[in-house]
C-alpha positions as CSV (number, residue, x, y, z in Angstrom):
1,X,36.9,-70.4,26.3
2,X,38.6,-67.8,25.5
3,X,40.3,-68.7,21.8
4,X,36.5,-70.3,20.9
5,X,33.6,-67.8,22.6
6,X,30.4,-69.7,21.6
7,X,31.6,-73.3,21.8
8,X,30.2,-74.5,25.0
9,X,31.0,-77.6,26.3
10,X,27.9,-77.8,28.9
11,X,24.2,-77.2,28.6
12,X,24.3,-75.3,31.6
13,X,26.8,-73.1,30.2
14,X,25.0,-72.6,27.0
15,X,21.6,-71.8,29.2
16,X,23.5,-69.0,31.4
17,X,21.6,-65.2,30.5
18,X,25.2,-64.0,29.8
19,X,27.3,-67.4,28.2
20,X,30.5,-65.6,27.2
21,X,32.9,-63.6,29.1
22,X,32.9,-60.9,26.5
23,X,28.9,-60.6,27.5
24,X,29.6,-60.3,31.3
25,X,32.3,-57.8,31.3
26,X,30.0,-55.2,28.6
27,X,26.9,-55.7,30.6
28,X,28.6,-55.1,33.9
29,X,30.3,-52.1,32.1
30,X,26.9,-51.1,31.1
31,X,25.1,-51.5,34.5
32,X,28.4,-49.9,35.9
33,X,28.2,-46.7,34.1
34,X,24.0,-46.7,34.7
35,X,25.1,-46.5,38.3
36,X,27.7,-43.6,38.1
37,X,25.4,-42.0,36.1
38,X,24.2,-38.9,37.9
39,X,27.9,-38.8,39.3
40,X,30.8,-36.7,38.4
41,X,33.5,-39.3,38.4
42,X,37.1,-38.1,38.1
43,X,39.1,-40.1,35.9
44,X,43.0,-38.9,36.5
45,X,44.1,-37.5,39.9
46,X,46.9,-35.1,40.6
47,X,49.3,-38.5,41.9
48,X,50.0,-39.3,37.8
49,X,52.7,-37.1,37.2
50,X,53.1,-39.1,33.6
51,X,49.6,-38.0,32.6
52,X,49.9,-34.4,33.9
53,X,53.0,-33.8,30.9
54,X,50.3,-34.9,27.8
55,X,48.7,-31.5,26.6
56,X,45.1,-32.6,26.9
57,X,44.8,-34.8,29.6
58,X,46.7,-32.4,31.9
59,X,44.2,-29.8,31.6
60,X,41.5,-32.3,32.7
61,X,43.6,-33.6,35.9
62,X,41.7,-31.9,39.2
63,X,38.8,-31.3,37.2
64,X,37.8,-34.4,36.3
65,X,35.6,-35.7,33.4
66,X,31.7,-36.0,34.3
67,X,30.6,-39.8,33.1
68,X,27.7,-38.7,30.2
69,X,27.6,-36.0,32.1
70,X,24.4,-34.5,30.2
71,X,22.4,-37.5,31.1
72,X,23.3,-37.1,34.3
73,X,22.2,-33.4,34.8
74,X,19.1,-33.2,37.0
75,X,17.0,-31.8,34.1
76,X,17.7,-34.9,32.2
77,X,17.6,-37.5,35.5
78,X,13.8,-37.2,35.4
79,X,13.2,-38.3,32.1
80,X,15.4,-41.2,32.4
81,X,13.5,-42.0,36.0
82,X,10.8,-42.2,33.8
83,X,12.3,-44.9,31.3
84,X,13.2,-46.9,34.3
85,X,9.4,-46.7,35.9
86,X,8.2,-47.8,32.2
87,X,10.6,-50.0,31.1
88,X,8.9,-52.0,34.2
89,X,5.9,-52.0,33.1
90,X,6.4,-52.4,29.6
91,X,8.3,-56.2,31.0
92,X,5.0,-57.1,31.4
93,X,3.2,-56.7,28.6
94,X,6.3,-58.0,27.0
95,X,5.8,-61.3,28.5
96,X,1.9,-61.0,27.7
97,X,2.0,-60.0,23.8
98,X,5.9,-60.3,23.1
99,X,6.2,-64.0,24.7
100,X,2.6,-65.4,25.2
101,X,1.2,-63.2,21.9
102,X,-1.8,-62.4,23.6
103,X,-2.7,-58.7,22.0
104,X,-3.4,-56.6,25.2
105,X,-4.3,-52.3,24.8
106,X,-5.4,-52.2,28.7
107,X,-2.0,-52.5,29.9
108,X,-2.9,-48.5,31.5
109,X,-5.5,-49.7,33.8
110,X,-3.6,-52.3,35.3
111,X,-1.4,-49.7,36.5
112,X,-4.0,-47.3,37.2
113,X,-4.9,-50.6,39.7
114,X,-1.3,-50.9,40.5
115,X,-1.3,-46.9,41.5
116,X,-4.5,-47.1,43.2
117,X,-4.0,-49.9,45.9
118,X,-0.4,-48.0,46.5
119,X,-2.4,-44.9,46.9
120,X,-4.0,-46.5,49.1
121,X,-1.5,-48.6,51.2
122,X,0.7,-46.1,51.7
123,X,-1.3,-43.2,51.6
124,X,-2.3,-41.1,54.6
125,X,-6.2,-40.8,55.2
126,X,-7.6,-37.7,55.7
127,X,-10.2,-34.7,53.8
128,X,-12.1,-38.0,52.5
129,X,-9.5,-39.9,51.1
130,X,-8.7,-43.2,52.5
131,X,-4.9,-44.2,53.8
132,X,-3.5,-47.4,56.1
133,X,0.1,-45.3,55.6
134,X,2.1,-48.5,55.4
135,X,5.8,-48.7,54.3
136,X,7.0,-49.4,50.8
137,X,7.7,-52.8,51.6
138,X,4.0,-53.3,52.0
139,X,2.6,-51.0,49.2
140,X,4.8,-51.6,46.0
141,X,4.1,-55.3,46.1
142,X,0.9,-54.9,46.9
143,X,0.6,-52.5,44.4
144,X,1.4,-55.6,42.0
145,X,-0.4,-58.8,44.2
146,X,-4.0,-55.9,43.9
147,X,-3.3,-55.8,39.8
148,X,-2.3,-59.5,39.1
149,X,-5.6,-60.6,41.1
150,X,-7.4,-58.2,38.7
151,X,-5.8,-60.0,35.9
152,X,-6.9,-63.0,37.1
153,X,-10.7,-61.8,37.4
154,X,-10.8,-60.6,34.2
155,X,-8.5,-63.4,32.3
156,X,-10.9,-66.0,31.9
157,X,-12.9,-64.0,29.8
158,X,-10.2,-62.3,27.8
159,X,-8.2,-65.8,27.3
160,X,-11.0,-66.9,25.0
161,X,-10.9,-64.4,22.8
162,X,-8.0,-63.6,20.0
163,X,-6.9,-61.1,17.7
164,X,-8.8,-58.1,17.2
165,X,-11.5,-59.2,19.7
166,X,-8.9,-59.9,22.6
167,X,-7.7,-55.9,22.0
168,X,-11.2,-54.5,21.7
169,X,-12.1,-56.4,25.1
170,X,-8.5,-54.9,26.8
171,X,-8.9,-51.6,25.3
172,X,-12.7,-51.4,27.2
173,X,-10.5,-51.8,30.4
174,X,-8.8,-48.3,30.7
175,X,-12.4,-46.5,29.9
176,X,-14.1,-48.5,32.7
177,X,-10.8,-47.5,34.6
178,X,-11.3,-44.0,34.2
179,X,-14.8,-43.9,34.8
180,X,-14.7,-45.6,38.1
181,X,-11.9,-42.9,39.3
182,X,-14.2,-40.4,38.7
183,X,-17.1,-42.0,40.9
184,X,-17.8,-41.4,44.1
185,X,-16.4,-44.1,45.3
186,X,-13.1,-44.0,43.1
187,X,-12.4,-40.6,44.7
188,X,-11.7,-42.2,48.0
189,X,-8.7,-43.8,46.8
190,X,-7.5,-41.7,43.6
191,X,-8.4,-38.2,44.7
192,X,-10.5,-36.1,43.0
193,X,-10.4,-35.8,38.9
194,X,-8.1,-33.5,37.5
195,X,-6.5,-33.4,41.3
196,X,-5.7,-36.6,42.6
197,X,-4.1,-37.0,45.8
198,X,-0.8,-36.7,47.2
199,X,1.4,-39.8,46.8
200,X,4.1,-41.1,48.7
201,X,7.5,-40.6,48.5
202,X,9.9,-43.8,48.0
203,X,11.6,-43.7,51.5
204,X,12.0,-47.2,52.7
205,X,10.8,-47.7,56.4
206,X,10.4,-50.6,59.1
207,X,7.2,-49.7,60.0
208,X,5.5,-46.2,60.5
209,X,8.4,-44.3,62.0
210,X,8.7,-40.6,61.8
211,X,12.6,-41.3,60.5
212,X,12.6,-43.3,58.0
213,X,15.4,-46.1,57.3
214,X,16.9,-45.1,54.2
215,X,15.3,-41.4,53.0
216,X,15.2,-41.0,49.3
217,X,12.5,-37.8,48.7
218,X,15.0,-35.4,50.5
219,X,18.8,-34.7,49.6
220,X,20.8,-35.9,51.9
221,X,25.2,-36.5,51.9
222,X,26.1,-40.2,51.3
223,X,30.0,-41.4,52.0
224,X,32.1,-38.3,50.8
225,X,29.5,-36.9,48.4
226,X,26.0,-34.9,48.5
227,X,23.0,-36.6,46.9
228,X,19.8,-35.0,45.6
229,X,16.5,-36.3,46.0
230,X,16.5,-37.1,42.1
231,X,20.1,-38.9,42.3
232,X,18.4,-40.9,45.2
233,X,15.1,-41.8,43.2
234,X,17.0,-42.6,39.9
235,X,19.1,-45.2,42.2
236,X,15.9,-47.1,43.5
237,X,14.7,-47.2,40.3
238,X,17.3,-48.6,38.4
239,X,17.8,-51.3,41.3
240,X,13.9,-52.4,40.7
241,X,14.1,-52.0,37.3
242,X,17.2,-54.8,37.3
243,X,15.7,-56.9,39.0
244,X,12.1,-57.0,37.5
245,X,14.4,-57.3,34.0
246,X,16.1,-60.2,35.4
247,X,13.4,-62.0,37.1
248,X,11.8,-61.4,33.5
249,X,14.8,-62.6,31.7
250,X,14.7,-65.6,33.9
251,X,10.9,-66.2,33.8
252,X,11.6,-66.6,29.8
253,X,13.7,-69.3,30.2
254,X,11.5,-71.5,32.6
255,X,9.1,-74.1,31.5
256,X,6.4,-71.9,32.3
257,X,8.2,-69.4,29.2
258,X,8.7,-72.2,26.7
259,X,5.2,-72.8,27.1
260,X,4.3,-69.4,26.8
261,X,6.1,-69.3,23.6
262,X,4.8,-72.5,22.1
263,X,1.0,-70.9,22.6
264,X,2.3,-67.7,21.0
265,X,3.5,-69.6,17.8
266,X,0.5,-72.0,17.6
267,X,-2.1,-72.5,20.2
268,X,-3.4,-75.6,19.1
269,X,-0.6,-77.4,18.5
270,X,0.8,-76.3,22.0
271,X,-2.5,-77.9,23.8
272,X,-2.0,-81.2,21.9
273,X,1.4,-81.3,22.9
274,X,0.1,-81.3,26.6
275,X,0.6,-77.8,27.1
276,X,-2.9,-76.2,29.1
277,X,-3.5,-73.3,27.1
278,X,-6.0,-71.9,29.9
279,X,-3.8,-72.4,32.5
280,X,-1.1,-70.6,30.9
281,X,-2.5,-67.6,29.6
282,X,-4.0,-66.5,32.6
283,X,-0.4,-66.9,34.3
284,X,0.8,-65.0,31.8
285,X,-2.0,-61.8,32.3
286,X,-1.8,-62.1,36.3
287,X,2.4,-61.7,35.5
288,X,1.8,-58.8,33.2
289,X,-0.6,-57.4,35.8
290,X,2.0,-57.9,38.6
291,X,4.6,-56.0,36.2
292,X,1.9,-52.9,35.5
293,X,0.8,-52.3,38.6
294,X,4.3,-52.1,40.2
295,X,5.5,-49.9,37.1
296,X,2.1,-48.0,37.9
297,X,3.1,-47.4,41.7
298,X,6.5,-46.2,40.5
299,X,5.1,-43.8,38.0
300,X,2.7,-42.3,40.4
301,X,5.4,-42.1,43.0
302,X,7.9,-40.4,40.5
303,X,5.3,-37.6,39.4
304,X,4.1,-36.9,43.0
305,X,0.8,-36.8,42.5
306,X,-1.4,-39.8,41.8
307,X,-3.7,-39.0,39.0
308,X,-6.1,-41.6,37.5
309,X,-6.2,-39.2,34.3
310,X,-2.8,-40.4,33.8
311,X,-3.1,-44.0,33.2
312,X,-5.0,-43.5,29.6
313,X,-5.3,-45.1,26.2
314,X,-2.4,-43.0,24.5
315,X,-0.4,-44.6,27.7
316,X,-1.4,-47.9,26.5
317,X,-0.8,-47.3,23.1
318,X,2.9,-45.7,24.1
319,X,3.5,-49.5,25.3
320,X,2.5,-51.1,21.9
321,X,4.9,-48.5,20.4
322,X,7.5,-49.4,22.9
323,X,7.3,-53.5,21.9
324,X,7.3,-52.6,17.9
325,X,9.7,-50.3,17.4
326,X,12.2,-51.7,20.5
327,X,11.7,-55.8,19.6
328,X,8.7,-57.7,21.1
329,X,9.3,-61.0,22.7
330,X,13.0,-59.9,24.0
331,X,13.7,-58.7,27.4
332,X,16.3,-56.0,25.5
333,X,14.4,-54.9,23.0
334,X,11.9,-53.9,25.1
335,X,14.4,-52.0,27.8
336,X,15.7,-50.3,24.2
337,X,12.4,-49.5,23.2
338,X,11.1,-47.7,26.2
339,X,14.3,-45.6,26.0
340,X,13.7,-44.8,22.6
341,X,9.9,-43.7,22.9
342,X,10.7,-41.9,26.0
343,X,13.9,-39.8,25.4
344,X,13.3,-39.6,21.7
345,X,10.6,-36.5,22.8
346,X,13.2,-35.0,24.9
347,X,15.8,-34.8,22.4
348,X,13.4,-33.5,19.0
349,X,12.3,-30.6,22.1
350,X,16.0,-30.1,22.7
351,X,16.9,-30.0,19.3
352,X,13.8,-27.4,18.2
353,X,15.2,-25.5,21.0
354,X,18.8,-25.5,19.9
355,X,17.2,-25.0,16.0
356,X,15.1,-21.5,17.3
357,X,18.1,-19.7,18.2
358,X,20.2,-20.3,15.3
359,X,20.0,-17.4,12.9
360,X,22.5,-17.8,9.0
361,X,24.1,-20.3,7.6
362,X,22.9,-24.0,6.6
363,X,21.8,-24.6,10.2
364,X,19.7,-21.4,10.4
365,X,18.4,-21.5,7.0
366,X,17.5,-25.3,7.5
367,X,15.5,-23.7,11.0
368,X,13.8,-21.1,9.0
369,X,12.4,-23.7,7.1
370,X,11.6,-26.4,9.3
371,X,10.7,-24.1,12.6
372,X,8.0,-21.4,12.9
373,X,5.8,-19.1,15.0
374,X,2.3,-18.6,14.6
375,X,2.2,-16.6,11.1
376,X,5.0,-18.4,9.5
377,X,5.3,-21.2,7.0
378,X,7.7,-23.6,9.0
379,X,5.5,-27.1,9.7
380,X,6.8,-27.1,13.4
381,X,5.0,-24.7,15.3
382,X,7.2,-22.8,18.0
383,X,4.8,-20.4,19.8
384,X,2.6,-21.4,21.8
385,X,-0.8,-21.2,19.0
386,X,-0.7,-22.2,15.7
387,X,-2.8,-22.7,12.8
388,X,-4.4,-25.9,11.4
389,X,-1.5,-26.6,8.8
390,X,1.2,-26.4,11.3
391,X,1.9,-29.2,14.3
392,X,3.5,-28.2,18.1
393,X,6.5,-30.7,18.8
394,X,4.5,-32.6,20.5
395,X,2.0,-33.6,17.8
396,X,5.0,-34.3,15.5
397,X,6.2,-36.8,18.2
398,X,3.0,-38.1,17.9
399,X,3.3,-38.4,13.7
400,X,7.0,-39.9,14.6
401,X,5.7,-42.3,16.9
402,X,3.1,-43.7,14.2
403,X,5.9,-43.3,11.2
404,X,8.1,-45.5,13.4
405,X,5.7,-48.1,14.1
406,X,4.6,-48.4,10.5
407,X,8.6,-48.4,9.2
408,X,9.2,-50.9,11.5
409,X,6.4,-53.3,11.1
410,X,7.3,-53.0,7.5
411,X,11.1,-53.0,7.5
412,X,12.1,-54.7,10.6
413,X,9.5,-56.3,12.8
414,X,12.2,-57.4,15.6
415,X,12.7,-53.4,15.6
416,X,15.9,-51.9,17.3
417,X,16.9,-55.4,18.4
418,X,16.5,-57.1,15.4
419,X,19.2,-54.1,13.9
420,X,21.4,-54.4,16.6
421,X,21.5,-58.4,15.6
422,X,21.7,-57.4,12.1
423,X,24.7,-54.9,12.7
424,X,26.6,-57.8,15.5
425,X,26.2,-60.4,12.9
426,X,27.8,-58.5,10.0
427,X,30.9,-58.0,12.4
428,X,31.1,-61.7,13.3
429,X,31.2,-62.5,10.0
430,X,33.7,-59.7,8.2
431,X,35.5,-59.4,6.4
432,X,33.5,-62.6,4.7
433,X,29.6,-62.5,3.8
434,X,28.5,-65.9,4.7
């Protein structure tokens, strides 16, 4: 109702993901402009004679206006492939620590499993590596299916342990994980350490045709318009990662998510209620295994190269960071979060970039003192050595990552999400303060 958005007259209507209409039309705005994303999209055309007589728009008619154009650039499309692949996999441990609040730091190995299995699958064999070269339609799932049965394995040991134990136990997992890449046997499937082995692109096939159905590593010319391999890739992507986000959304709101929740807030009464707390934290690790090892298959398909180096504590860690600072236990705090740890380290790079070559005024003497090469005072080291007392941008992303996490356990423990309720709730109730 339009006069009165949150009185529903219907259960169902109260239980929809998006209840109002004001929802609907900002996400499909949203999802709308995630789509024309790596697109220049013209907004005025030459037809608008009205428009072509105002100063400023006139000089943009023909030319068109490029949709956050800089995000769109193929220097930036990469990056935010990346928070797509992630995003994915951080789902899943939402729905394992956010939902079920089982404390999980071996989320990396299940999608070094997840990467593995699609190595395999869909790899080639050949030079001792082993390869059935099946299409994605096979692999990516599978990818998934090979980590949740993993979770499974290992889940009736890890469900009766809590706390610190539970993360000691899960945290074992990605230094077994890396050892057994580097065995003998472990090289058949992940390639040799510090190589790896070629992985597959994301075309999708029927079978194992030369030409495949729909090719997304190569640029191609869809409709009117050219396409690069990155535009291509960042479309998948953001297709999975809607519907992995959905299905999560949905998952949530199923009796098999109110239980979840109702071990996460007190185990015990949960299992006098009637609710099997065995039973339902092992779904909940085999569906935050499912989510790893597809985001793990993603992530080795997006780099190129499938490296079992890759999926390693710090990649665990950047998942707890992702929950904490973006808002465990909601499906968009944790897409916020994984765009915030990701693209945070992009923009501080940018922005010590922009900094170096500024030279006078405030801006330049604020670089002087913040930036500086190997024999100067600055803290943030530029060149490419440094000594002890100064930090490359990549350690002080590190030190931001850990000041964030401590700010927001302290400050705000729903993290971005619980701000963005704070800051929708003070504009529901203005101009009044109750």
């Amino acid at each position: 109702m339009f006069g009165r958005p949150n009185l529903y007259t219907s259960y169902d209507q109260e239980a929809q993901i998006f209840p109002t209409w004001s929802k609907k039309i900002a996400v499909g705005l949203f999802v709308l402009t995630l789509f024309l994303l790596p697109f220049d999209v013209p907004l005025f055309t030459d037809e608008i004679p009205v428009l072509k007589s105002i100063p400023i728009i006139g000089s943009l008619i023909g030319e068109g206006i490029p949709l956050a154009r800089f995000l769109g650039d193929e220097t930036w499309l990469r990056p935010i492939s990346l928070v797509l692949v992630l995003a994915i996999a951080a789902l899943g441990l939402n729905l394992l620590a956010g939902v079920a609040g089982q404390v999980s730091l071996g989320h990396a190995f299940f999608m070094g499993v997840g990467g593995t299995t699609a190595a395999f699958l869909g790899g080639e064999s050949g030079d001792g590596l082993y390869g059935l070269g099946l299409p994605i339609w096979i692999w990516l799932p599978g990818a998934g299916v090979a980590a949740a049965l993993v979770g499974i394995l290992i889940s009736p040991v890890a469900v009766r342990l809590r706390g610190l134990y539970l993360a000691i136990v899960t945290l074992g997992l990605v230094f077994l994980g890396i050892h057994l890449g580097n065995t003998s046997w472990g090289r058949k499937f992940a390639g040799a350490p510090g190589l790896g082995r070629r992985f597959q692109e994301l075309d999708i096939r029927i079978w194992k045709e030369d030409v495949p159905l729909v090719n997304v590593g190569d640029d191609g010319h869809w409709l009117w318009f050219d396409v690069t391999d990155n535009q291509k890739r960042y479309l998948f992507l953001l297709v999975a990662t809607i519907v992995m986000a959905l299905l999560a959304k949905n998952l949530i709101r199923t009796r098999t998510g109110r239980a979840l929740q109702a071990i996460r807030d007190r185990d015990i009464a949960a299992e006098v209620m009637g609710v099997p707390e065995f039973k339902y934290k092992v779904i909940a690790f085999a569906i935050s295994s499912f989510y790893a090892g597809m985001g793990g298959a993603l992530f080795a398909a997006l780099s190129g190269q499938m490296l079992g180096t890759d999926y390693n504590l710090f990649l665990s860690v950047e998942f707890i960071a992702i929950l904490l600072i973006g808002g465990a236990g909601t499906v968009s705090g944790t897409l916020i979060g994984t765009f915030f740890v990701v693209m945070i380290p992009q923009f501080v790079e940018e922005i010590t970039k922009w900094l170096s070559g500024k030279e006078g005024g405030i801006v330049g003497t604020f670089a002087d003192g913040v930036l500086a090469g190997p024999d100067d005072f600055g803290v943030i080291a530029t060149g490419t050595q440094s000594p002890g007392w100064q930090l490359s941008v990549f350690d002080w992303n590190i030190v931001l990552f850990g000041v964030l996490i401590v700010v927001f356990l302290i400050v705000e423990p729903l993290g971005l999400y619980g701000v963005w309720i704070r800051v929708r709730n003070y504009w529901k109730q203005w101009p009044f303060s109750y």
